[in-house]
N, C-alpha and C positions, 0 to 999 in steps of 0.2 A: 311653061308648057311641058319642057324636057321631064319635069318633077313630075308633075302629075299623070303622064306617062308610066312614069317608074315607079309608082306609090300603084296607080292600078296593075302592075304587075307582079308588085310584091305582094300585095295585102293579099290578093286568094294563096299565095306560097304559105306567108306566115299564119294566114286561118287556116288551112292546109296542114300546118306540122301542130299545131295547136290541138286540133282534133284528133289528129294522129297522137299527139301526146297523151292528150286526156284517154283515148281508146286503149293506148298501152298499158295507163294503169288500172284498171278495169280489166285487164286481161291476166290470167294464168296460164297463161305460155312466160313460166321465169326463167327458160334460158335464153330466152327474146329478151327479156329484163333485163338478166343480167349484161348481155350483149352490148346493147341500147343505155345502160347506165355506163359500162366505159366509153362508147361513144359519144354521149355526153361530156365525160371528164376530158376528154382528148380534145371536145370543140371549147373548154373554156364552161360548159353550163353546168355549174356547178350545185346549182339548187336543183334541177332535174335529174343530174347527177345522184347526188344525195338522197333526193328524194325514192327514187328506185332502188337502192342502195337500202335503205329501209323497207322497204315492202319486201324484198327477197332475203334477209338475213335470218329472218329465223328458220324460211325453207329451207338455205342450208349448213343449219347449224350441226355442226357434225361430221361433216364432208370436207375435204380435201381443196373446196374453195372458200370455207367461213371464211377463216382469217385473213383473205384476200382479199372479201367482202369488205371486211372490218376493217381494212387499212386504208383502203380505197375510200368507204364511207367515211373515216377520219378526216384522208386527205380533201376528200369536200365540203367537209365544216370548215376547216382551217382552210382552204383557200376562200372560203366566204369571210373570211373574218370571225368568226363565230367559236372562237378560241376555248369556249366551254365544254360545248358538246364535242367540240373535236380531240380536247383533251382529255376527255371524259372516255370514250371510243378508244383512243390509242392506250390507255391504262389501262384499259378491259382485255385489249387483246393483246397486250404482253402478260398480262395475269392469264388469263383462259388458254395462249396458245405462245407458250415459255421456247417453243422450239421452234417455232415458225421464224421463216426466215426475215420476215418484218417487224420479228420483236427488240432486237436490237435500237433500229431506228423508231418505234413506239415508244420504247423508253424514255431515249432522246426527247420526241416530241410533246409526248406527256408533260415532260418538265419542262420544255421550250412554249408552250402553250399557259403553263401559272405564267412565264416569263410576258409573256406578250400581254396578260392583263394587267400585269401591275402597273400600278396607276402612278400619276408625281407626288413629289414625295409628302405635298399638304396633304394628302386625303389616307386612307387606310389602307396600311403594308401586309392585311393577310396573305393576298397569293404572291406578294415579296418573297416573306416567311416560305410560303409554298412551296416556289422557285426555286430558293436555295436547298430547300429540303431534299425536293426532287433530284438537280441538278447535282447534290453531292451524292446520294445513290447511285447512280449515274455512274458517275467515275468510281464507286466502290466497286460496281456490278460490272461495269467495264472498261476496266484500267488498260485495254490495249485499243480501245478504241480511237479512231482518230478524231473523235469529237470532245476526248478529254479536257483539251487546251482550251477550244469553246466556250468548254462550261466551265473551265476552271475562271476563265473572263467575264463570264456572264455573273456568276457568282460574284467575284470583286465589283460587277457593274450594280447587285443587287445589295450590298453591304455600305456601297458607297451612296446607295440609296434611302438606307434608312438611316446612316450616319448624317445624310440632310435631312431628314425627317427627327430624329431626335431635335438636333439643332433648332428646330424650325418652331419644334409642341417646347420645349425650353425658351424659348425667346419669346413664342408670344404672350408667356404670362407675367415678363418683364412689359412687354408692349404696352398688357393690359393694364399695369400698373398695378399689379397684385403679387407684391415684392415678397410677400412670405411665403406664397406658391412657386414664384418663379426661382427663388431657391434653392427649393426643395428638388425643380425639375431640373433645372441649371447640374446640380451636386449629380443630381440622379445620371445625367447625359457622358457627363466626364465621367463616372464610375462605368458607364455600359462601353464608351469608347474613349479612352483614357488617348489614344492616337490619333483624335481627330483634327481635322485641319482647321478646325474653329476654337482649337482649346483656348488660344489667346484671346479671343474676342467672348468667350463661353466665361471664362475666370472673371474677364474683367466685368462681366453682369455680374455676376456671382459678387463681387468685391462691391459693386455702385447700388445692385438691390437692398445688400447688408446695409451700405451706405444710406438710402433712402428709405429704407424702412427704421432706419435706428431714426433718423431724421424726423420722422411724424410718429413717435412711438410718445405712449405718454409717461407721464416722469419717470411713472417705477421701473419700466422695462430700459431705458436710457439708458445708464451705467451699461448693461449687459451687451446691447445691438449695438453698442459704440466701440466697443471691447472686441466681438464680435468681427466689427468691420475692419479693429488695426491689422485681426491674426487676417484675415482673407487678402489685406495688402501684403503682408509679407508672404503669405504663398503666391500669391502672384508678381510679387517684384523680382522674387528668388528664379523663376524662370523665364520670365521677360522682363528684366532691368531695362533694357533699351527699346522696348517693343511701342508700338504706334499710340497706344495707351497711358502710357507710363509717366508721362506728366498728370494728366487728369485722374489718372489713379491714387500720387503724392496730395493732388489738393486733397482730397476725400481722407485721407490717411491723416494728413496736417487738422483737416478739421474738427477730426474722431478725436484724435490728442488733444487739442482745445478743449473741448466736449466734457473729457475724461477730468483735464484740469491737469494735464499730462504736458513737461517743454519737450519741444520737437528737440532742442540740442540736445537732450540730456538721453535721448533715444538710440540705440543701436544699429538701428538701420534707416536709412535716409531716404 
């Protein structure tokens, strides 16, 4: 009974601010707008917010309040989650208004807003790339700033992102058993991050693909993928002789030399 009470008291309030809402935007009184759109921001309603936020920006494009429009309505995408248009906004108005006092922190959040869409690391690193892009401008444009350290972490957070993402587009065309692909992508991954914390596990595909593609190669390519597989053990024995691999690597090694018609004693490295 309490509820139903309290549902017919609110419901005329809330039809009530709803029509009052819809009347306001239909109206050209925009310093009532703009008024009524920080009060929005201030209560949390952020799409109404925004919304008025857009109806008056071009009224005062030019005036001593755009830019504060422009931040504001930023800050209402980005509190929607809506990281595109709000990044979008904030890069406008550090371009259009270099001097305004918001343009510092627009810089920032331009490149904190690629930051917030990039995605894990299966799927596609463009606004990764972005991120970093942004984010080291950033520190170029404002090296006294105290959001330096920020982005210099956001940055190692977004490199350590795509260093699992190499990893990930390298491995699964080992997964997929498409050993001459996986290769090429394997060789490729260690070349772009020669630092990574998967080289040990990254080599030792690289050494078991050679391996398994020399394995189903037909006669003529034989010699060659066999050959092929001894040189990839020894660059990986040469840096992880003891490493978690390193027995399963010897069989593969032991069996390439068979293969060849090669004795393992009579070999240099074991």
């Amino acid at each position: 009974m309490k509820y139903k009470i309290l549902i017919y008291i609110l419901f005329p309030l809330v039809l009530g601010s709803c029509k009052g809402y819809e009347k306001l935007l239909k109206s050209s009184d925009y310093q009532l707008k703009f008024d009524k759109a920080f009060e929005y921001f201030e209560s949390n309603d952020f799409v109404r917010s925004a919304t008025l936020f857009e109806q008056i920006a071009s009224v005062y494009r030019g005036t001593t309040k755009a830019d504060t429009i422009q931040y504001y309505r930023a800050k209402a995408y980005y509190n929607q989650k809506d990281y595109t248009m709000a990044g979008h906004y904030f890069s406008e108005l550090s371009k259009t208004y270099p001097r305004s006092p918001f343009a510092d922190d627009s810089d920032f959040m331009s490149a904190y807003c690629f930051y917030m869409l990039s995605p894990r690391p299966e799927l596609d690193q463009a606004n990764t790339y972005s991120a970093i892009t942004a984010l080291s401008l950033f520190i170029i444009n404002h090296p006294k700033s105290p959001r330096v350290e920020e982005s210099r972490m956001l940055i190692l957070e977004m490199n350590e992102k795509l260093v699992n993402k190499s990893y990930l587009s390298a491995k699964l065309y080992y997964d997929l058993g498409d050993y001459k692909a996986s290769i090429i992508a394997l060789r490729n991954s260690l070349n772009e991050y020669p630092e990574t914390k998967y080289r040990e596990e990254l080599m030792f595909l690289l050494l078991k693909s050679s391996y398994l593609l020399a394995k189903n190669s037909v006669e003529s390519k034989l010699k060659d993928r066999y050959q092929a597989t001894v040189d990839e053990y020894y660059s990986f024995i040469s840096e992880f002789p003891e490493g978690q691999f390193a027995g399963e690597a010897k069989t593969m090694y032991e069996a390439s030399l068979s293969a060849l018609g090669q004795d393992i004693n009579q070999n240099p490295i074991q």
